[in-house]
N, C-alpha and C positions, 0 to 999 in steps of 0.2 A: 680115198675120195668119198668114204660114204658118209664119213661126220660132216663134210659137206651138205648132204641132204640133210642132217639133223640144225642146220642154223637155215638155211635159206629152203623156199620152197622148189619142187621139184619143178617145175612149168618155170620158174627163173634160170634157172641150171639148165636145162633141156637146148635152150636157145643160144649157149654158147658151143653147143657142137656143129655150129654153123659158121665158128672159126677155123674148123680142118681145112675148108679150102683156101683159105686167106692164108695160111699157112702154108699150105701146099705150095700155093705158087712162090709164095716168098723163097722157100726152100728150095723149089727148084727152080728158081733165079740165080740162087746165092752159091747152091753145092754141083748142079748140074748146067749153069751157065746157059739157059733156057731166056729166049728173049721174049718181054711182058710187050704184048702189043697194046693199043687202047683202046680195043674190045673189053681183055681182059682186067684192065684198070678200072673201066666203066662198070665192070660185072663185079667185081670187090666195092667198088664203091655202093652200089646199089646193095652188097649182102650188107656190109659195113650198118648202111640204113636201117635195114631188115632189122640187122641185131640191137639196134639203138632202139627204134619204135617200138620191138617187144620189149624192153627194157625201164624204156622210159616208164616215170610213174605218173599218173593224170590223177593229177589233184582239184580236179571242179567237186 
């Protein structure tokens, strides 16, 4: 993982450790049969954004 940082900057990579919980729940929907109420769909969706708007690039 660390020639990772040698192509993309560190402040871009940082921002997708903000998918452990998108995963989480995925995972424990999928292995532990945990039900997604839609709190929790709203609260992914809102990280979802999170990680898109640091991502996005602004080209003005």
């Amino acid at each position: 993982m660390v020639w990772v940082l040698s192509i993309y900057p560190a402040s871009s990579m940082a921002s997708f450790s903000f998918f452990a919980p998108i995963f989480g729940v995925i995972f424990g929907c999928v292995i532990l049969k945990e039900e997604i109420s839609i709190s929790i769909i709203i609260s992914l969706l809102f990280v979802s954004v999170g990680i898109y708007l640091i991502n996005v690039n602004d080209n003005k």
